[in-house]
C-alpha positions as semicolon CSV with decimal commas, in nm:
position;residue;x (nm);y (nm);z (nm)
1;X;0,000;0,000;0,000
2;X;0,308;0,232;0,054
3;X;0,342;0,249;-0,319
4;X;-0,022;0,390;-0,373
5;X;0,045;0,626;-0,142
6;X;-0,132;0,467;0,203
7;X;0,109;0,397;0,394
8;X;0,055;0,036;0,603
9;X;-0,310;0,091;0,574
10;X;-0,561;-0,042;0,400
11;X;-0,887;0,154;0,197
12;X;-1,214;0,026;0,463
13;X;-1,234;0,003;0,843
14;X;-1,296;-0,337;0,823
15;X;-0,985;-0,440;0,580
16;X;-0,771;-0,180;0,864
17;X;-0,882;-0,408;1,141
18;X;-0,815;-0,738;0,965
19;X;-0,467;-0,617;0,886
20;X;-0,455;-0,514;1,243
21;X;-0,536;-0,875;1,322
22;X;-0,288;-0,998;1,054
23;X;0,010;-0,836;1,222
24;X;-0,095;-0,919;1,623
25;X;-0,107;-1,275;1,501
26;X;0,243;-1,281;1,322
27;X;0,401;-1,087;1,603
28;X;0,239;-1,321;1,864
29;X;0,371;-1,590;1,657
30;X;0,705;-1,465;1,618
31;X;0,759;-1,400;2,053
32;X;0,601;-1,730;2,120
33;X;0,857;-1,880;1,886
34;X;1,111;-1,744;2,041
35;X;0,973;-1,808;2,407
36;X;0,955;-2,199;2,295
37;X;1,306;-2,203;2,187
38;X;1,440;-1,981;2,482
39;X;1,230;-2,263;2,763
40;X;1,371;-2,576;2,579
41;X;1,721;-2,666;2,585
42;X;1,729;-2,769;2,189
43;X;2,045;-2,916;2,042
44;X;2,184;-2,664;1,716
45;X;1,997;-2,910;1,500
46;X;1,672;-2,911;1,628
47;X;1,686;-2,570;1,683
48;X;1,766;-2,515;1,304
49;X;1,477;-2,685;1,178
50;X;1,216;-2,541;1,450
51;X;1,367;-2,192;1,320
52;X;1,360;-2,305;0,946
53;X;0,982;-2,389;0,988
54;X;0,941;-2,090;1,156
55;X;1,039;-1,875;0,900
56;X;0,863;-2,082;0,614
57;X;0,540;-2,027;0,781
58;X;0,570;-1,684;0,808
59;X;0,659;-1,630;0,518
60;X;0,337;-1,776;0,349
61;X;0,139;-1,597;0,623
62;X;0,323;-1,232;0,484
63;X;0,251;-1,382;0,124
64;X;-0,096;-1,431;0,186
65;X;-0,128;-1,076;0,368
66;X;0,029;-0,945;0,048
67;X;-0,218;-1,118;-0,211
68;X;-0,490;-1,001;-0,035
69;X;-0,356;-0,647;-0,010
70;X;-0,347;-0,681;-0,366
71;X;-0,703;-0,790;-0,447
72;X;-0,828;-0,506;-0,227
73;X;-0,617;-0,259;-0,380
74;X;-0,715;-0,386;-0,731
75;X;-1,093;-0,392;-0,634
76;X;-1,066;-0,043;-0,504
77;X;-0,916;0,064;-0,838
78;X;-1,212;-0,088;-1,038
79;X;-1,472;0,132;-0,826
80;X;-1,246;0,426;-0,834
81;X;-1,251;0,413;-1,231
82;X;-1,610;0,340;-1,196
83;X;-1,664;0,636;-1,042
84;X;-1,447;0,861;-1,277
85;X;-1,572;0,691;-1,561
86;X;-1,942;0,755;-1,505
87;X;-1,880;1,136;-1,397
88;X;-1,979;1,046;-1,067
89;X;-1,619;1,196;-0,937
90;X;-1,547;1,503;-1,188
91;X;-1,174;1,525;-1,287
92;X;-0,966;1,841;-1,229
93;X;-0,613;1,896;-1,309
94;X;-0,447;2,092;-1,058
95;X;-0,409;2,418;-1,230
96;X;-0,764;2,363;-1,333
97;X;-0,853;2,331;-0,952
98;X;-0,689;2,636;-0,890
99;X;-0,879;2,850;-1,172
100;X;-1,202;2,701;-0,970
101;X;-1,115;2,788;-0,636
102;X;-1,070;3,117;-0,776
103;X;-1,308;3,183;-1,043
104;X;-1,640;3,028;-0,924
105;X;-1,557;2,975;-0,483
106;X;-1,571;2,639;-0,522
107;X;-1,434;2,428;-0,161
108;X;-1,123;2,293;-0,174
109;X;-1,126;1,974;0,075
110;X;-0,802;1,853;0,150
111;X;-0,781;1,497;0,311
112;X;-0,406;1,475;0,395
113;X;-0,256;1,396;0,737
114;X;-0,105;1,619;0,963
115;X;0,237;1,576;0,872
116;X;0,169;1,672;0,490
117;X;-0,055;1,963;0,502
118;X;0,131;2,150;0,774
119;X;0,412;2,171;0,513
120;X;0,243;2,339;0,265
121;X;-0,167;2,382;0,202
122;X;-0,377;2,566;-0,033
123;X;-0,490;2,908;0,109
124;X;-0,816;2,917;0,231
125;X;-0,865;2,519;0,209
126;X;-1,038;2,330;0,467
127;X;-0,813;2,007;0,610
128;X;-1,018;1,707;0,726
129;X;-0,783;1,453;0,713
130;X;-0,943;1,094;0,557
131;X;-0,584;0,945;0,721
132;X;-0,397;1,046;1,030
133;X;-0,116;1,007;1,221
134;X;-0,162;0,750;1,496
135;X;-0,060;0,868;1,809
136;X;-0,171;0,656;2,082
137;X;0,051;0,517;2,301
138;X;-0,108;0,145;2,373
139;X;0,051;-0,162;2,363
140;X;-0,117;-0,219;1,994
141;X;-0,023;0,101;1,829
142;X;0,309;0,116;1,952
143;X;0,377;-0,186;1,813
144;X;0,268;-0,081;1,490
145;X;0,477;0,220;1,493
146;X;0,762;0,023;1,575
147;X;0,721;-0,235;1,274
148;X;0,637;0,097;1,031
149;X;0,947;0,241;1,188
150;X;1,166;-0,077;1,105
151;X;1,008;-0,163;0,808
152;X;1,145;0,164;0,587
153;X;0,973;0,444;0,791
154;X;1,301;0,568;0,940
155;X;1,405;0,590;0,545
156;X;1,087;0,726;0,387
157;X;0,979;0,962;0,684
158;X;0,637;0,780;0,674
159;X;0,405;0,776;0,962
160;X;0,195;0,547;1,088
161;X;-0,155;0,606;0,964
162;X;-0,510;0,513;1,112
163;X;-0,836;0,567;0,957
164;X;-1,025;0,894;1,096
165;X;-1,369;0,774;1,211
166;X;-1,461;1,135;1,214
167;X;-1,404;1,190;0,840
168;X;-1,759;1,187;0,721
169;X;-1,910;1,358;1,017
170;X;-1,727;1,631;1,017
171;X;-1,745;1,705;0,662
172;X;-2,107;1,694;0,711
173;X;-2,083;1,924;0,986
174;X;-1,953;2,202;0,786
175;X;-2,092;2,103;0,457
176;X;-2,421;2,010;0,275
177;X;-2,458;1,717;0,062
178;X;-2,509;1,972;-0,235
179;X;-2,197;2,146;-0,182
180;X;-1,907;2,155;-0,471
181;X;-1,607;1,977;-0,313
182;X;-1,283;1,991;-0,477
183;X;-1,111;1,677;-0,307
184;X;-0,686;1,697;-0,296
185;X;-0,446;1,468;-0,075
186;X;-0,110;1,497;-0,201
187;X;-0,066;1,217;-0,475
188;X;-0,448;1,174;-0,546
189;X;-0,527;0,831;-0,475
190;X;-0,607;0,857;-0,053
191;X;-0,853;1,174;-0,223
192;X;-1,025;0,895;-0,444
193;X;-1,084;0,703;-0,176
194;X;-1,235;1,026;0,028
195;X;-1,422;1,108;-0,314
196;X;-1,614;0,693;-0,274
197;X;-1,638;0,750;0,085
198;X;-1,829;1,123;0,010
199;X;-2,022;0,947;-0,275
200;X;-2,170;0,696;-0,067
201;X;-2,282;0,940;0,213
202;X;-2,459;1,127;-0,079
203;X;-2,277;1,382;-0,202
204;X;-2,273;1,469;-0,572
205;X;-2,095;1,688;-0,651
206;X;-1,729;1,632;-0,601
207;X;-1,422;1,638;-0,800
208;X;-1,074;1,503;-0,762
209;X;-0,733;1,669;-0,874
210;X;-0,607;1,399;-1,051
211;X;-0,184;1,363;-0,917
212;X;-0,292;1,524;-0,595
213;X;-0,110;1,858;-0,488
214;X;0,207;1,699;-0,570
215;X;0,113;1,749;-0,927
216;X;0,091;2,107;-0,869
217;X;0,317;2,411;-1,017
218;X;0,365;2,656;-0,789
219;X;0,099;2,885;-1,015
220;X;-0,148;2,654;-1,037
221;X;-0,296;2,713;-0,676
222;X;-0,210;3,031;-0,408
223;X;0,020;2,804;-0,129
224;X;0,089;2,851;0,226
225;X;0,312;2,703;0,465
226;X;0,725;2,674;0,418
227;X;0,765;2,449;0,178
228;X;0,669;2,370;-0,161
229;X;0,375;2,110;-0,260
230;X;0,584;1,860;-0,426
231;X;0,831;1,876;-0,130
232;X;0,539;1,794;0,153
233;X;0,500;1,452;0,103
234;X;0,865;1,370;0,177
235;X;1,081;1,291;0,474
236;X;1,291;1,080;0,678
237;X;1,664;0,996;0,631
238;X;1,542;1,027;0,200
239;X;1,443;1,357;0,254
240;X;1,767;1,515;0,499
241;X;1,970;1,340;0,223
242;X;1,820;1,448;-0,048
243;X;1,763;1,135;-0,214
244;X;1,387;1,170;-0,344
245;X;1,309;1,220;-0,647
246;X;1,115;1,535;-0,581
247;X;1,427;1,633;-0,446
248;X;1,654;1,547;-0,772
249;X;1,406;1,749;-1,012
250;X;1,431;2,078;-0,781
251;X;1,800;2,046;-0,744
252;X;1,778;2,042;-1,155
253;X;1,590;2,409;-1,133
254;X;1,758;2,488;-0,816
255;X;2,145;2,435;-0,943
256;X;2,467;2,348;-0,755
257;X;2,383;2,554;-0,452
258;X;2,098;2,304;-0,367
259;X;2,294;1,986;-0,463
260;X;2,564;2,081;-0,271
261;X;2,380;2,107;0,047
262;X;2,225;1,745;0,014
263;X;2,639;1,638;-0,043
264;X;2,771;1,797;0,278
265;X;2,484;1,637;0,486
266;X;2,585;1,309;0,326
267;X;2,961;1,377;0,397
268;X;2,824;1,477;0,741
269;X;2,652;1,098;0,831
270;X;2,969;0,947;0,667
271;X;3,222;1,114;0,914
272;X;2,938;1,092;1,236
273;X;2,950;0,697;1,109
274;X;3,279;0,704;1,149
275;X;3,335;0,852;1,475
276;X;3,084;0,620;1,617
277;X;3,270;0,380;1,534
278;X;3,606;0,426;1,627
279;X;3,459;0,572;1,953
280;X;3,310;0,196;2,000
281;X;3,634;0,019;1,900
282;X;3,786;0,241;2,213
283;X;3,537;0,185;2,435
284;X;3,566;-0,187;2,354
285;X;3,924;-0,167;2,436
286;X;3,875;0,030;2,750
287;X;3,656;-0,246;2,866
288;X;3,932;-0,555;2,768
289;X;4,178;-0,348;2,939
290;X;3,982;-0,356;3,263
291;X;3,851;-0,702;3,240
292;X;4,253;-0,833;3,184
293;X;4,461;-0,894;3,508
């Protein structure tokens, strides 16, 4: 799902709480493993094979995960198109959302989570996130946030999403069911899901900026907050290092000043590296030095 732009989540509350499920089980799995083999005094063999196993049957379980990730993705797509195709969902392009907003007061909705839209927003927008950051700190969600962390957050800058049960309600609180909504997230595909979600509660007129705000030029739409649209759905290690390509295509307009920056912070984590570890080689040496009689 990170590819499609949800990060670890999935498009319904009940597909979120199966994958919830999904991951309690394999983590369960994985401790209890490790409990078993931990209480028993298993010879290297045994151990091997119990491990082997192990790891065989978790993989199939994150195979099977996968698939079905897939099919729901792909069965999302086919109502998505559905609803482009019959002109349920109206198509803008961004600089045609922006003309819109402009000319004829139309509502731009923007359904991105907190750590997008306070980077940059469209002035005068209303955020009601469809996504948002999950900040509880209970056994469950910490746990999550720990395997999004591992599993490439720390790299991408991606946070830990969880489906806002408030969406609908609180779009309905401030808006009518005949009211024009312009729907934007930041690559356009969490908005089409916002656009099915709106449908279905009865709203009919809506329309989706096709490549989100990330498709944007910086004329297309009047922007607020310190950084540009394409650059607010980056972060992480990627982003301090310059290595996205939102990144690479500014640094092209930008010129060697930019590039240049990105270099000396990567110069920067190779020398830190480095210290690190010759301060651990000493401090491994200090501690044979005191062990030795």
């Amino acid at each position: 799902m990170e590819a499609i732009g949800l990060p670890s989540l999935t498009i319904s509350c009940s597909s979120f709480q199966l994958r919830k499920v999904s991951n309690i089980s394999k983590r369960t799995h994985h401790y209890c493993t490790s409990l078993e083999l931990s209480a028993l005094k298993l010879s290297p063999s045994c151990t091997t094979h119990l491990l082997h196993r192990s790891t065989i049957r978790m993989q199939a379980d994150g195979e099977d995960y996968e698939l079905k990730q897939m099919k729901d993705m792909a069965a999302a797509r086919k109502r998505w198109e559905a609803l482009v195709r019959e002109e349920k969902v109206k198509v803008l392009t961004p600089r045609e959302a922006g003309y819109a907003i402009q000319l004829t007061n139309k509502t731009l909705l923007d359904v991105r989570p907190s750590t997008e839209h306070k980077k940059a927003w469209v002035k005068g927008s209303t955020w009601i996130p469809i996504f948002d950051v999950d900040d509880k700190f209970d056994a469950g969600s910490l746990s999550r946030q720990i395997t999004s962390f591992v599993m490439g957050g720390w790299w991408s800058g991606v946070p830990t999403l969880s489906y806002n049960n408030q969406f609908l309600s609180k779009v309905a609180e401030k808006y009518p069911k005949d009211t024009d909504l312009i729907v934007a997230c930041q690559k356009g595909l969490r908005s089409l899901a916002a656009c099915e979600l709106l449908y279905n509660a009865g709203y009919r007129n809506l329309f989706w900026v096709q490549g989100g705000l990330e498709a944007a030029e910086e004329e297309d739409l009047i922007r607020e907050g310190p950084l540009s649209f394409k650059l607010a759905g980056i972060g992480g290690v990627s982003e301090f290092l310059g290595f996205t390509d939102q990144q690479r295509d500014a640094a092209a307009k930008e010129g060697w000043g930019y590039r240049l920056m990105f270099s000396a912070r990567l110069v920067g984590v190779f020398l830190v590296a480095d210290a690190l570890f010759i301060g651990a080689q000493q401090v491994g040496h200090y501690l044979r030095d005191i062990r030795s009689p």
